[in-house]
One Martini backbone bead per residue (centre of mass of N, CA, C, O) as a GRO file, in nm:
protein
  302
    1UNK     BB    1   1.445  -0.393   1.147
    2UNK     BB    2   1.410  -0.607   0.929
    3UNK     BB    3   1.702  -0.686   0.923
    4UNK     BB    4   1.787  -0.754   1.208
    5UNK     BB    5   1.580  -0.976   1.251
    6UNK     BB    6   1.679  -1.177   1.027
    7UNK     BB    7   1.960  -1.222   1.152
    8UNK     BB    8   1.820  -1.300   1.444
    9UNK     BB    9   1.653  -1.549   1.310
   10UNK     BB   10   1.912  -1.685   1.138
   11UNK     BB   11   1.912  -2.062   1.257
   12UNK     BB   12   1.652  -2.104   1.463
   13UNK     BB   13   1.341  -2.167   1.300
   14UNK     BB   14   1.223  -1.867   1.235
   15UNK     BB   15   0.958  -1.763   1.080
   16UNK     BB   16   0.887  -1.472   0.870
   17UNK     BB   17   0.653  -1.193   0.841
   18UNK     BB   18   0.403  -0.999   0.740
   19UNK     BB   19   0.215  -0.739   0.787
   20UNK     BB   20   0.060  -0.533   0.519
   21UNK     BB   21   0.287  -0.260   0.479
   22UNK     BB   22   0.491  -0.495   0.484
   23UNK     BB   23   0.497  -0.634   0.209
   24UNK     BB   24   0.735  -0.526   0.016
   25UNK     BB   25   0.977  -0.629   0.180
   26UNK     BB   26   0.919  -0.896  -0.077
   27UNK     BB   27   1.091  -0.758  -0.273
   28UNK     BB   28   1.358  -0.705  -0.181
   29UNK     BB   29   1.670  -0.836  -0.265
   30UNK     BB   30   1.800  -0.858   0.010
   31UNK     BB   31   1.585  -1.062   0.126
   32UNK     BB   32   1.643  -1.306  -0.068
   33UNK     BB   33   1.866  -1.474   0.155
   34UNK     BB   34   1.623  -1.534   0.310
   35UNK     BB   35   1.465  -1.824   0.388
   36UNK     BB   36   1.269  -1.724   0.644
   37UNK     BB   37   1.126  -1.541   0.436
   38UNK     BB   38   0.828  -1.647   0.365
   39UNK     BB   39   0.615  -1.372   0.357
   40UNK     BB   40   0.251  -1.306   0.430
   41UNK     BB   41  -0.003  -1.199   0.654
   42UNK     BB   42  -0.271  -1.132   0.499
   43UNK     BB   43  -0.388  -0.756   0.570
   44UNK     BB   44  -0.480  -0.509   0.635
   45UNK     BB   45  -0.467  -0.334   0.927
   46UNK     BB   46  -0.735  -0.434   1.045
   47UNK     BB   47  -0.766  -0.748   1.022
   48UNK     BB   48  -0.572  -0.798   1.318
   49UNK     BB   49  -0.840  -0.878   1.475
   50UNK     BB   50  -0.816  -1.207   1.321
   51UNK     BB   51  -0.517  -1.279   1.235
   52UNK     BB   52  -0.386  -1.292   1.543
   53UNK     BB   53  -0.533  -1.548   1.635
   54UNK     BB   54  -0.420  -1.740   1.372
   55UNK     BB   55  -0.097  -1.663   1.382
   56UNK     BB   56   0.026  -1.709   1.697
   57UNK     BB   57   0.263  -1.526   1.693
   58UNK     BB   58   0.466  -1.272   1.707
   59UNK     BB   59   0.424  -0.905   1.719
   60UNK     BB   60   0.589  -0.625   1.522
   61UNK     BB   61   0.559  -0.318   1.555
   62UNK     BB   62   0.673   0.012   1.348
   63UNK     BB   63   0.374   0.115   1.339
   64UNK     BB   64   0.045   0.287   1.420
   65UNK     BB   65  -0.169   0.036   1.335
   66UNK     BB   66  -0.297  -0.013   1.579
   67UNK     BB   67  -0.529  -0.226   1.742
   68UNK     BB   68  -0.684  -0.328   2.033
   69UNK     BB   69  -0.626  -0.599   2.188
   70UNK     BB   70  -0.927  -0.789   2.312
   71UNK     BB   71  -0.655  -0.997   2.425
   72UNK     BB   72  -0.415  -1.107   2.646
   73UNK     BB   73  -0.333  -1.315   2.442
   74UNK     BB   74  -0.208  -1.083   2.241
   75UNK     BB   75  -0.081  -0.887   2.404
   76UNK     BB   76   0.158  -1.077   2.498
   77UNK     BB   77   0.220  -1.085   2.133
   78UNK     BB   78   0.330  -0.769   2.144
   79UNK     BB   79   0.545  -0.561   2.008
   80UNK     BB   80   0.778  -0.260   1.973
   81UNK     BB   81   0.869   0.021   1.781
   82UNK     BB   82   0.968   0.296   1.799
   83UNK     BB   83   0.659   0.492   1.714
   84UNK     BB   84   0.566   0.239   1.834
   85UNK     BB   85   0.294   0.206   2.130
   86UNK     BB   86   0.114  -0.013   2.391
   87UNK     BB   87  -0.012  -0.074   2.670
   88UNK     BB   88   0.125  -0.368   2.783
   89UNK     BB   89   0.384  -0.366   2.579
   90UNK     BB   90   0.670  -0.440   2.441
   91UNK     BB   91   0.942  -0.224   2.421
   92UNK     BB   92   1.182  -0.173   2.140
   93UNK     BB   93   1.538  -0.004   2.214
   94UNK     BB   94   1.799   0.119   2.083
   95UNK     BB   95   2.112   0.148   2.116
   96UNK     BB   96   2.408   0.328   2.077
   97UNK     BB   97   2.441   0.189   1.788
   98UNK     BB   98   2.143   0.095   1.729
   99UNK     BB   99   2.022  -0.148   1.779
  100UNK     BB  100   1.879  -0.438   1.847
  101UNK     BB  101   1.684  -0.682   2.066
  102UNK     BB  102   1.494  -0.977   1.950
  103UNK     BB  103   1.532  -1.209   2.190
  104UNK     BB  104   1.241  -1.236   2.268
  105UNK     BB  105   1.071  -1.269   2.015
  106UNK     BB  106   1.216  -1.569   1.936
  107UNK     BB  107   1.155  -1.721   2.191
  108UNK     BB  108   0.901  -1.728   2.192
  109UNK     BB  109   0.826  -1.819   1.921
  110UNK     BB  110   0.946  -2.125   1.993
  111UNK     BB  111   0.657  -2.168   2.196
  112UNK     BB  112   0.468  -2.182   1.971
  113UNK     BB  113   0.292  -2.203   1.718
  114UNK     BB  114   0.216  -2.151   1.420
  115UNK     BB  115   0.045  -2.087   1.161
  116UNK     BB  116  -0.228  -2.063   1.012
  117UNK     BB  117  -0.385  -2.106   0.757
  118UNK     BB  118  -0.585  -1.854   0.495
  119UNK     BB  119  -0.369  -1.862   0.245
  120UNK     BB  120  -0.275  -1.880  -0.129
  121UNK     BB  121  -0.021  -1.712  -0.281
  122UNK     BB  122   0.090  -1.448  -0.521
  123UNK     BB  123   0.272  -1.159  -0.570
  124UNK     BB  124   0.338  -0.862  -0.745
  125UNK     BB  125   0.604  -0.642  -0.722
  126UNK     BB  126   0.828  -0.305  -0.692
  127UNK     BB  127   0.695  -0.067  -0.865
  128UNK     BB  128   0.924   0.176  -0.858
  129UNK     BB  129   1.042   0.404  -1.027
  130UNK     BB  130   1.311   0.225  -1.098
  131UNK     BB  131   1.087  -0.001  -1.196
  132UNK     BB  132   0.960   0.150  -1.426
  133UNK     BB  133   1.169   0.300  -1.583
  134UNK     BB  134   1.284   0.084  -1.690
  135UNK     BB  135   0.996   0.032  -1.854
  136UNK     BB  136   0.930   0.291  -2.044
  137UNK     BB  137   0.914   0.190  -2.353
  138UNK     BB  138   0.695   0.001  -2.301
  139UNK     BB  139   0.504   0.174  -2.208
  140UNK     BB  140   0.485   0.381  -2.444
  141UNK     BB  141   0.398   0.158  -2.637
  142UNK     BB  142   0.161   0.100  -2.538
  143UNK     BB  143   0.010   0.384  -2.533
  144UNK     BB  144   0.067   0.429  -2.810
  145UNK     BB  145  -0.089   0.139  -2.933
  146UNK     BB  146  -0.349   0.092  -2.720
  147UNK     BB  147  -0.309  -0.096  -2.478
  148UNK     BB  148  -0.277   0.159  -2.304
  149UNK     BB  149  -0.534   0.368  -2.238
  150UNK     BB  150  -0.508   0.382  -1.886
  151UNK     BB  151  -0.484   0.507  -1.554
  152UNK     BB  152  -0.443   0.444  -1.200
  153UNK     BB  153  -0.492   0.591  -0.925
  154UNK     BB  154  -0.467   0.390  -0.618
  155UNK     BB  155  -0.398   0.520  -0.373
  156UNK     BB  156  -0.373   0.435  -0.002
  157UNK     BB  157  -0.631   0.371   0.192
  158UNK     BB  158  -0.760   0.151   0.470
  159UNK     BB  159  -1.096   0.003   0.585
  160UNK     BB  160  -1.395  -0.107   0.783
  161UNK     BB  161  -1.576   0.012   0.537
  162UNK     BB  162  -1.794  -0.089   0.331
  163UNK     BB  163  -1.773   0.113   0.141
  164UNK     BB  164  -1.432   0.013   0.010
  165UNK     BB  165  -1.614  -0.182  -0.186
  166UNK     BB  166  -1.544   0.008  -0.430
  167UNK     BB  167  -1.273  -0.034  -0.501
  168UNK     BB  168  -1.341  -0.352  -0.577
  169UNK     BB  169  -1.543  -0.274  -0.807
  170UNK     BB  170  -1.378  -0.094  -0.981
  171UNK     BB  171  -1.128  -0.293  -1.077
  172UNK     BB  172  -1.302  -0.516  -1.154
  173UNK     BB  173  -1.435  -0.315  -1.414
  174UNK     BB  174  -1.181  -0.261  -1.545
  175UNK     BB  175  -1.057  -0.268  -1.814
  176UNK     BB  176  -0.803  -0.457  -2.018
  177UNK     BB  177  -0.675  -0.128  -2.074
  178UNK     BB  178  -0.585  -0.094  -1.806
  179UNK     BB  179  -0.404   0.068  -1.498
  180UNK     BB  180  -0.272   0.044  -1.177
  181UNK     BB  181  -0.153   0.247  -0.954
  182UNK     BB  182   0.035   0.207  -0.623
  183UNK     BB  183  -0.017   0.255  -0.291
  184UNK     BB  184  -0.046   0.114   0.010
  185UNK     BB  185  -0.360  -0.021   0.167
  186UNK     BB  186  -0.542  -0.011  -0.086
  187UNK     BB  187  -0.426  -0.258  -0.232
  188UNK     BB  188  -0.591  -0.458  -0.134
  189UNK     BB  189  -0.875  -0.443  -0.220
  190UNK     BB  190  -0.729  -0.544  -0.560
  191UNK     BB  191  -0.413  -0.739  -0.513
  192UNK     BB  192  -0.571  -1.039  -0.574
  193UNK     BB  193  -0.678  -1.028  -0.792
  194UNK     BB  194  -0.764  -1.109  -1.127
  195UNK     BB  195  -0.562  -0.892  -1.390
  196UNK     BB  196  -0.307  -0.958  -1.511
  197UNK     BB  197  -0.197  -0.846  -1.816
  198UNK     BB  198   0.023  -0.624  -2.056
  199UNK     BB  199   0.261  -0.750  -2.204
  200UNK     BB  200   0.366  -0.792  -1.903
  201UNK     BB  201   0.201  -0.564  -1.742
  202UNK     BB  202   0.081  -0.532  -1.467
  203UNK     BB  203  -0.252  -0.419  -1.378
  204UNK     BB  204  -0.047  -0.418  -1.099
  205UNK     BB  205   0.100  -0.122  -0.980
  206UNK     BB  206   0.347  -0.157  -0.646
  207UNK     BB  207   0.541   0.091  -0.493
  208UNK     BB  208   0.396   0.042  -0.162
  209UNK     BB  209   0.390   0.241   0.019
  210UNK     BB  210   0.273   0.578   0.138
  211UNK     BB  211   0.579   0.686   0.053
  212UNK     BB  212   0.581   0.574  -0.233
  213UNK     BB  213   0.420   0.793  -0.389
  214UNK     BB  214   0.655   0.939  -0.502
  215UNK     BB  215   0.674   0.729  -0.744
  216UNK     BB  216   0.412   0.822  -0.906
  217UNK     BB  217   0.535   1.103  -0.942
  218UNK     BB  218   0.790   0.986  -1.065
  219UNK     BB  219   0.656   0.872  -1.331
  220UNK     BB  220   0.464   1.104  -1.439
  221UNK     BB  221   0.689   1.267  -1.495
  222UNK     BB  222   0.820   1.094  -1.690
  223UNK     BB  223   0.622   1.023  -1.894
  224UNK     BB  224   0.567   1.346  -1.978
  225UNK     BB  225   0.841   1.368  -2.115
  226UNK     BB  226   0.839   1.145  -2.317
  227UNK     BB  227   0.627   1.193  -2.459
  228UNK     BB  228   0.597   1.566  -2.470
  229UNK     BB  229   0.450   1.725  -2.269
  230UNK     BB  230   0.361   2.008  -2.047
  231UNK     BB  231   0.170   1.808  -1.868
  232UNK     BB  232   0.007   1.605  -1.611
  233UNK     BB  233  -0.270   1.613  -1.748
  234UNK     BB  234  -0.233   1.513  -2.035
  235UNK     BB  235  -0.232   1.198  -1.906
  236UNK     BB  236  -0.345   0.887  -1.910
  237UNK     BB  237  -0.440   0.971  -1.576
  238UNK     BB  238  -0.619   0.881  -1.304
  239UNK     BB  239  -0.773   0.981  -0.972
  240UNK     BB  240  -0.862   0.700  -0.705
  241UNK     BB  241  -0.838   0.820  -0.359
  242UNK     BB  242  -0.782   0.709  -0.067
  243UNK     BB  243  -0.875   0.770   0.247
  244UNK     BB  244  -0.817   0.812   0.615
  245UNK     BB  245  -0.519   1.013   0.708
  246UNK     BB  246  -0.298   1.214   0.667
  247UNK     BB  247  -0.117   1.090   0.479
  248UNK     BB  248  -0.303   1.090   0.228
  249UNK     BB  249  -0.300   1.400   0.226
  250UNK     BB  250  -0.059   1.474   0.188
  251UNK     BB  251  -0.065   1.292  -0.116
  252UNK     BB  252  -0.264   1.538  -0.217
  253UNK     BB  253  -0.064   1.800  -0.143
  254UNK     BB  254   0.157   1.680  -0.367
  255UNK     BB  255  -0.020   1.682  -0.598
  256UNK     BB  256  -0.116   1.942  -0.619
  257UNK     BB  257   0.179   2.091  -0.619
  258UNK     BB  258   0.184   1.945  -0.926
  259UNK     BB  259  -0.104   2.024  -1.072
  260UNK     BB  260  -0.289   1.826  -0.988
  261UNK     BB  261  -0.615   1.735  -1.171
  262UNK     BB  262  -0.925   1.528  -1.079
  263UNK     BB  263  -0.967   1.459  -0.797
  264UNK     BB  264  -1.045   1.160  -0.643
  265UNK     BB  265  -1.216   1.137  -0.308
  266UNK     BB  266  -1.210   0.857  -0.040
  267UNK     BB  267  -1.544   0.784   0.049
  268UNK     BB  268  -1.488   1.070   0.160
  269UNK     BB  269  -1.454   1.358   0.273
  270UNK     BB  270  -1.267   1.535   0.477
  271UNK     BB  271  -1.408   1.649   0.807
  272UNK     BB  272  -1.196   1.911   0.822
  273UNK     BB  273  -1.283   2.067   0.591
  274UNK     BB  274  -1.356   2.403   0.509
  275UNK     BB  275  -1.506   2.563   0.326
  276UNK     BB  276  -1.304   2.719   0.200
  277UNK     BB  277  -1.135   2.486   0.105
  278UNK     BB  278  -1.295   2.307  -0.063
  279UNK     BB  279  -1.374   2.554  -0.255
  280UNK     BB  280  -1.061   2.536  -0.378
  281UNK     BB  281  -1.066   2.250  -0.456
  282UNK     BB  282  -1.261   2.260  -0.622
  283UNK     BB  283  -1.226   2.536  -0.829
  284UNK     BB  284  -0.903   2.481  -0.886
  285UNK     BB  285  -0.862   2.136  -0.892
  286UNK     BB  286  -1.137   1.951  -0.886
  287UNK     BB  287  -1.234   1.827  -0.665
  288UNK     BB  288  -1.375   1.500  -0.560
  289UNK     BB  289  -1.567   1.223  -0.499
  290UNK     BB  290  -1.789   0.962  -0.509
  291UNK     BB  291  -1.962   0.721  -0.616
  292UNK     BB  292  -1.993   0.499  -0.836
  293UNK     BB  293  -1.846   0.266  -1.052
  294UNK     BB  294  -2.002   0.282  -1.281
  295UNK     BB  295  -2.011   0.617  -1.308
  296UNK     BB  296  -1.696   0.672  -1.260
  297UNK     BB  297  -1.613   0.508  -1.557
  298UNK     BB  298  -1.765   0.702  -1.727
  299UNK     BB  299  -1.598   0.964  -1.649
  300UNK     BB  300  -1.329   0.844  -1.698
  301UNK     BB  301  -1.345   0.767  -1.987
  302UNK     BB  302  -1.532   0.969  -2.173
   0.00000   0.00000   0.00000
């Protein structure tokens, strides 16, 4: 979707932005051709109910993040495509061919203001597994001379309730030898912050979206071999996952399948957890909640 986007307001006049999930969109080295793809707008998904106020233009929707739009007008430069649909919303089909025909909201997009600026400023991302693993020298170097401490898997949802300001209090505390790697959009809690880097290494490492988790796991198992662990509970590595619906859960029980132990899941575990199934994930698993940042800084660290 993103590249037929692309090609086809190519020469147009229109500027190309992302928002939320769609942010790695802007490491991919194939898109750095469209000078039209100027950046992000906004933050998480939740968001969207006052940043597409301040946006202007029209909106294309490719996930089911949508939140229901609260005036005709924003309804109205909403669009679809593929699993996402909200009544009232134009839904665009591909043809026989796989193609998209996204010349509506080209159109509307010329007839609109510009985007209010909300915000200004550059973030590093695109550290999937294989530009992590490109750097696996550098990193284990770090490791091994104590620059680098430990890591923190910090990925998962965000969502619009305070408790997930605990998410942005825990990075803010984190020492600075220590690395978040993360993915998904549990990464706005603290992906503005001013953290730095170890030697060149940004101490937030952003896979992607959330099913880019997948490089996480691939990260893990590569420093295992590296290292020359047993297994992967041996890395100094913690585990601080924010979930909201699904796909986190999943995310939560691919690290399980992977025998990973001493997970802690947040802001509240999922009420849908039976007691039976919570009793094996806790006495077996170790899994846990959040409490506070300073204490659960000091169970991590400790």
């Amino acid at each position: 979707d993103m590249e037929q986007l692309l090609e086809q307001t190519k020469g147009t006049g229109v500027d190309v932005y992302t928002h939320s999930e769609m942010l790695p969109a802007n490491y991919y080295p194939a898109f750095k051709k469209y000078d039209h793809f100027v950046g992000n707008y906004g933050n998480a998904w939740w968001q969207q109910v006052t940043e597409f106020k301040t946006f202007k233009g029209p909106i294309l929707f490719t996930t089911n993040c949508i939140v229901p739009p609260k005036s005709e007008e924003i309804r109205q430069r909403i669009f679809t495509t593929g699993s996402a649909g909200f009544p009232g919303c134009t839904h665009i089909v591909a043809g026989a061919d796989g193609q998209k025909d996204f010349s509506e909201i080209i159109e509307l997009a010329k007839t609109l203001p510009a985007p209010e600026e909300i915000e200004t400023g550059t973030l590093v991302g695109g550290f999937a597994h294989n530009q992590v693993v490109a750097l696996a020298d550098k990193i284990v170097e770090a490791v091994k001379s104590g620059a680098i401490r430990k890591f923190f898997v910090m990925a998962g949802c965000d969502g619009r309730m305070k408790s997930r300001q605990y998410y942005t209090e825990f990075a803010e505390k984190l020492p600075k030898d220590t690395v978040i790697l993360t993915a998904g959009c549990a990464k706005y809690r603290y992906n503005k912050l001013n953290l730095g880097d170890i030697g060149g290494i940004p101490r937030v490492l952003d896979a992607g979206q959330c099913n880019d988790s997948y490089s996480l796991a691939v990260i893990a198992l590569t420093l295992k071999d590296v290292l020359g662990l047993d297994n992967v509970n041996q890395l100094p590595i913690a585990y601080n996952i924010a979930w909201y619906e699904q796909k986190a859960v999943i995310v939560l029980l691919a690290l399980l399948a992977l025998g990973v132990k001493n997970i802690h899941l947040g802001p509240t575990l999922p009420a849908f957890l039976s007691p039976n199934v919570a009793t094996v994930l806790v006495e077996q698993f170790g899994i846990a909640g959040i409490g506070s940042a300073e204490d659960d800084l000091a169970l991590f660290l400790g």
